[in-house]
C-alpha positions as CSV (number, residue, x, y, z in Angstrom):
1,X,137.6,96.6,48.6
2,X,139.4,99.6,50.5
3,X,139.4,99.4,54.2
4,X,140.3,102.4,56.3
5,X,143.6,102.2,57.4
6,X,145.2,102.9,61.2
7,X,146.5,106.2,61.7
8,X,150.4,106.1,62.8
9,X,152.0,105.3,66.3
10,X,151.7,108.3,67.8
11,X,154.8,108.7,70.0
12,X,153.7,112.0,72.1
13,X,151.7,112.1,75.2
14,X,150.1,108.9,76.4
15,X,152.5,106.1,75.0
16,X,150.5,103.4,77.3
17,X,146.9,104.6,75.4
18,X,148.6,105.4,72.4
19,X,149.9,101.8,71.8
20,X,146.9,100.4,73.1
21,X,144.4,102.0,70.4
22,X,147.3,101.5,67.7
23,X,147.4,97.8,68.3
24,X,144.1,97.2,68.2
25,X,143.5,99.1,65.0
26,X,145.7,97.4,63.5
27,X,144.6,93.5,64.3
28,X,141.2,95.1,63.4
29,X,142.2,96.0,59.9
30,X,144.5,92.6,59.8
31,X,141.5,90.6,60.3
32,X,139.5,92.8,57.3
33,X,142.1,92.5,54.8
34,X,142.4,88.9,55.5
35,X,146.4,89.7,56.1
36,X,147.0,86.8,58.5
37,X,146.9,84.6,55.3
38,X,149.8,86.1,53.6
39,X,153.2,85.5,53.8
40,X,155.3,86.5,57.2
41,X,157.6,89.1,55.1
42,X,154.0,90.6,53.8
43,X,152.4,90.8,57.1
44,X,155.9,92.3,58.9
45,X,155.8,94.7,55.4
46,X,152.3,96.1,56.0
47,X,153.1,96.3,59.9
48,X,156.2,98.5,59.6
49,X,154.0,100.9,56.6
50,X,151.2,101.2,59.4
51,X,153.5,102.4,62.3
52,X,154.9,105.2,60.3
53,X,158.7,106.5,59.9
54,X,159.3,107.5,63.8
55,X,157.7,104.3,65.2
56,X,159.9,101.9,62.7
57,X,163.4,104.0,63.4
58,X,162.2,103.5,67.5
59,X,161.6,99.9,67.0
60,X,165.1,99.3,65.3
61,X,167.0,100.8,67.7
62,X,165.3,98.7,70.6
63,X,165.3,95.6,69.0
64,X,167.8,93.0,69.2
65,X,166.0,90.3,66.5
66,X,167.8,89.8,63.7
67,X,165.4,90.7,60.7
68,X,165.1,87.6,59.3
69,X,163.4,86.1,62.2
70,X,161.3,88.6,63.6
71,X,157.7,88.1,63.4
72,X,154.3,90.8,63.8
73,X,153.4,89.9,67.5
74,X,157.4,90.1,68.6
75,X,157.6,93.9,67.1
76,X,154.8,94.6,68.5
77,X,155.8,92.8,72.2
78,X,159.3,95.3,71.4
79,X,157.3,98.6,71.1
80,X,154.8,97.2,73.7
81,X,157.3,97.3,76.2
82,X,158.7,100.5,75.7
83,X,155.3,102.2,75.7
84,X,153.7,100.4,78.5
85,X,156.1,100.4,81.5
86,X,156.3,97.1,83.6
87,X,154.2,97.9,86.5
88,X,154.3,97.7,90.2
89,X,152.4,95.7,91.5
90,X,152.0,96.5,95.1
91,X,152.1,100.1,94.6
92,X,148.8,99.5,92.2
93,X,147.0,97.4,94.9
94,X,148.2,100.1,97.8
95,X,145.7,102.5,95.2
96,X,143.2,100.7,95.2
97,X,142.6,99.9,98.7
98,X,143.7,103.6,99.4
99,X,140.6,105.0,97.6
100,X,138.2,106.6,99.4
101,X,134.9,108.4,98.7
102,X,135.7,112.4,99.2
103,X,133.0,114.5,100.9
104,X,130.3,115.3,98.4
105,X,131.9,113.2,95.7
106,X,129.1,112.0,93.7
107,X,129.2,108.0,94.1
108,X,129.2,107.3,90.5
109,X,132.7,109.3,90.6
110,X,133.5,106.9,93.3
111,X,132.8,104.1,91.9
112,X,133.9,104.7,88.6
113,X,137.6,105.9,89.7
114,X,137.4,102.6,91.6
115,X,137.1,100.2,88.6
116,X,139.7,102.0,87.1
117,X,142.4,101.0,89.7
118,X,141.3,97.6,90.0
119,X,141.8,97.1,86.1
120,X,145.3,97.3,86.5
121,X,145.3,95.0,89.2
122,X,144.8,92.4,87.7
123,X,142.2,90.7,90.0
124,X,140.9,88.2,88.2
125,X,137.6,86.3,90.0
126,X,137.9,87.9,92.8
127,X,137.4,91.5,91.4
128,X,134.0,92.2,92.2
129,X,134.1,90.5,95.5
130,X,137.6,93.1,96.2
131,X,135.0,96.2,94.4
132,X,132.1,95.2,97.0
133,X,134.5,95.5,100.0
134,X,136.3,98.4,99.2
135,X,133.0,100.1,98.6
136,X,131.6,100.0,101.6
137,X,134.9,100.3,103.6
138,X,135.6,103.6,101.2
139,X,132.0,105.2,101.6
140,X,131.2,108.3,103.5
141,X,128.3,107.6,104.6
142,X,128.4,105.7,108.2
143,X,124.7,104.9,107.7
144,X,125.5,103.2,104.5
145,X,128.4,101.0,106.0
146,X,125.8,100.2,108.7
147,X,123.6,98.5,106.5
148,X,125.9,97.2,104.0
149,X,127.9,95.1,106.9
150,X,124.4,93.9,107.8
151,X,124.4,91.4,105.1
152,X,126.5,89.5,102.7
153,X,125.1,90.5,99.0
154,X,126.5,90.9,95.6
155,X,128.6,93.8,94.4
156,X,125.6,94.9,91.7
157,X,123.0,94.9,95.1
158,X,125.4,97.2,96.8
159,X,126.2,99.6,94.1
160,X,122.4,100.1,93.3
161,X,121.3,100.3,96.9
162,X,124.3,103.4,97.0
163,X,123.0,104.8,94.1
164,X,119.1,104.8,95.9
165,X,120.1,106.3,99.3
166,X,122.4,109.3,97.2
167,X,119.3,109.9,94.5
168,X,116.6,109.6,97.8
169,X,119.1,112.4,99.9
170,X,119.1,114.5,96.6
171,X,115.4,114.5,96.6
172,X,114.9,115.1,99.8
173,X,117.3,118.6,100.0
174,X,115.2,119.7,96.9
175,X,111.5,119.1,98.6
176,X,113.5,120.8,101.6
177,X,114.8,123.8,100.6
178,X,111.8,124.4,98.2
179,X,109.8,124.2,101.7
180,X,111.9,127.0,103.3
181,X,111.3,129.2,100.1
182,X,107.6,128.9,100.0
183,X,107.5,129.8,104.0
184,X,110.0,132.7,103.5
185,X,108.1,133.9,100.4
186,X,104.7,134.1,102.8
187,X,106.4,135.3,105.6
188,X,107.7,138.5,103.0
189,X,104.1,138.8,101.5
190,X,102.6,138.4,105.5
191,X,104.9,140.9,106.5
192,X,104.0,143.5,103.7
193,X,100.6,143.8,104.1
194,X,99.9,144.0,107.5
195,X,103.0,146.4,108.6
196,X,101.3,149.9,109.0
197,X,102.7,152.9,106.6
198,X,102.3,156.1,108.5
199,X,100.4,157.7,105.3
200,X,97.6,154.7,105.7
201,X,97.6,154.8,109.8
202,X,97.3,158.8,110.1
203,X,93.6,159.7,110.8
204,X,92.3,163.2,112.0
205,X,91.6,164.0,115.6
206,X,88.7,166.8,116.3
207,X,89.5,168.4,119.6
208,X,86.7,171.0,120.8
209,X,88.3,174.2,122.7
210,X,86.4,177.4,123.4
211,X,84.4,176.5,120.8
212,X,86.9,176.4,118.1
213,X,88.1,172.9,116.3
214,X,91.3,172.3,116.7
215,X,93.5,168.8,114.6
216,X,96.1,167.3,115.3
217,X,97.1,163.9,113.7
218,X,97.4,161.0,115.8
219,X,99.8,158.0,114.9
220,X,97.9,154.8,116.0
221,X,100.1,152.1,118.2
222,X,99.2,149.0,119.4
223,X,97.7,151.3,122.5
224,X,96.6,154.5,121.0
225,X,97.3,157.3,122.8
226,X,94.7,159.7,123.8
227,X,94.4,162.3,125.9
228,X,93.0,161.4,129.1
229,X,89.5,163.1,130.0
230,X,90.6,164.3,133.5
231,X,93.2,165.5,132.6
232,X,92.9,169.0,132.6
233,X,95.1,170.4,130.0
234,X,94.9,174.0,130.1
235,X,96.9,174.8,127.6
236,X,99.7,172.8,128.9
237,X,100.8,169.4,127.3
238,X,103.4,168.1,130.1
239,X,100.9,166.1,131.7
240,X,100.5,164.5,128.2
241,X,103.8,164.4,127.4
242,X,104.5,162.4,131.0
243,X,102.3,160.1,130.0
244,X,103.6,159.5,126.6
245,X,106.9,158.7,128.0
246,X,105.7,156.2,130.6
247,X,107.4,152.8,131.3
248,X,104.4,151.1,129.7
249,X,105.5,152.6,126.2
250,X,109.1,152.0,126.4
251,X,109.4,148.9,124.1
252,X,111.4,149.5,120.7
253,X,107.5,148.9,119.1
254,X,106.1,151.4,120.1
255,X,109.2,153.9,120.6
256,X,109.9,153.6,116.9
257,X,106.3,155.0,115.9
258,X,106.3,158.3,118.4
259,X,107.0,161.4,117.4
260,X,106.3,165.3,117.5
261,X,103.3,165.0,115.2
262,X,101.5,162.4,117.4
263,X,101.2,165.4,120.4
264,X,99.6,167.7,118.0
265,X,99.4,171.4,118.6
266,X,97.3,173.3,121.2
């Protein structure tokens, strides 16, 4: 039976996630081609013919085993080493306690990035209980913190209970703003149908004079304005006029709707 074999050690890029995937590949196809029952020079043989030309010339000139004693797991504990750096410690703990949640950084981001830096870490049991804290000391959310430091619960509680309040705030901005789009969409259509357009508002005004009809056309306001019975014309608008122009009709209302047209002619 043929069993698909691991592609080379790829020596560019990502050493750390490089060797990581190559190892594991290749216990995987150790394990299906039953190689852990051969001999030590077969399984170092079909080692070396996995990692390809540029990863066997590295490993020679970084080990100091002599060939006849070097075994699978101690060329790949050689290569391991050079690809995955030792690492420090405190500078990977100072991370993790140094994440915070950004503003409008989705929680799952949050979260996620923080598992990531506790891996490394190398917490052990205590991981969640570390994850827990550094949640609720890293949110942005002060109501959150509020209830979280409330009571003692488990790191699964507090991650779901984030998760609600985020997807609840979510929904609410949607119901919200679809509220102020309904009310601006009636206040447009409200708007439209009852502001006046001069062709609808102008009506004909019959005027009798020496027995002759005279128009004129007459823009309605909110107080029309008409000529005032006692006033005695004469042929003369600036009594008419005056009152036109009073104080009374100085708002930018009514102002905005007079014109030369609204006087008529006599």
């Amino acid at each position: 039976m043929e069993f698909n074999k691991p592609k080379p050690l790829n020596l560019a890029g990502d050493l750390a996630k490089n060797f990581n995937e190559f190892q594991e590949e290749v216990l995987e196809y150790f394990e299906a081609t039953e190689t852990g029952t051969k001999s030590a020079g077969v399984q170092i043989a079909r080692l070396k013919n996995l990692l390809g030309r540029d990863a066997v010339r590295l490993y020679k000139t970084l080990t100091t085993i002599k060939p006849e004693e070097e075994t699978v797991n101690d060329i790949l504990s050689v290569l391991k080493s050079h690809c995955i750096p030792k690492k420090n410690e405190t500078i990977l703990v100072f991370n993790f306690f140094n994440r915070k949640q950004c503003l409008s950084e989705p929680f799952e981001n949050f979260y996620a990035e923080l598992r990531a830096l506790a891996t490394p870490c190398e917490f052990g049991d205590q991981e969640d209980k570390l994850l827990r804290a550094q949640i609720i000391l890293g949110v942005n959310s002060q109501s959150i913190k509020q209830h979280l430091l409330r009571e003692d619960t488990t790191l699964n509680k507090v991650v779901e209970y984030c998760k609600s309040v985020e997807l609840a705030d979510k929904n609410l901005k949607t119901i919200e703003d679809g509220g102020r789009s309904s009310q601006s969409d009636i206040f447009k259509v409200s708007r439209k149908t009852t502001t006046p357009q001069p062709s609808q508002v102008q009506n004909q005004c019959h005027l009798q004079k020496a027995g002759q009809s005279r128009s004129r056309n007459n823009l309605q306001q909110t107080e029309p304005l008409r000529p005032d019975p006692k006033e005695n014309l004469g042929g003369k608008m600036e009594q008419y006029i005056k009152r036109c122009s009073a104080t009374k009709l100085t708002s930018a209302e009514k102002l905005m709707y007079i014109c030369k047209n609204q006087l008529g002619k006599f």
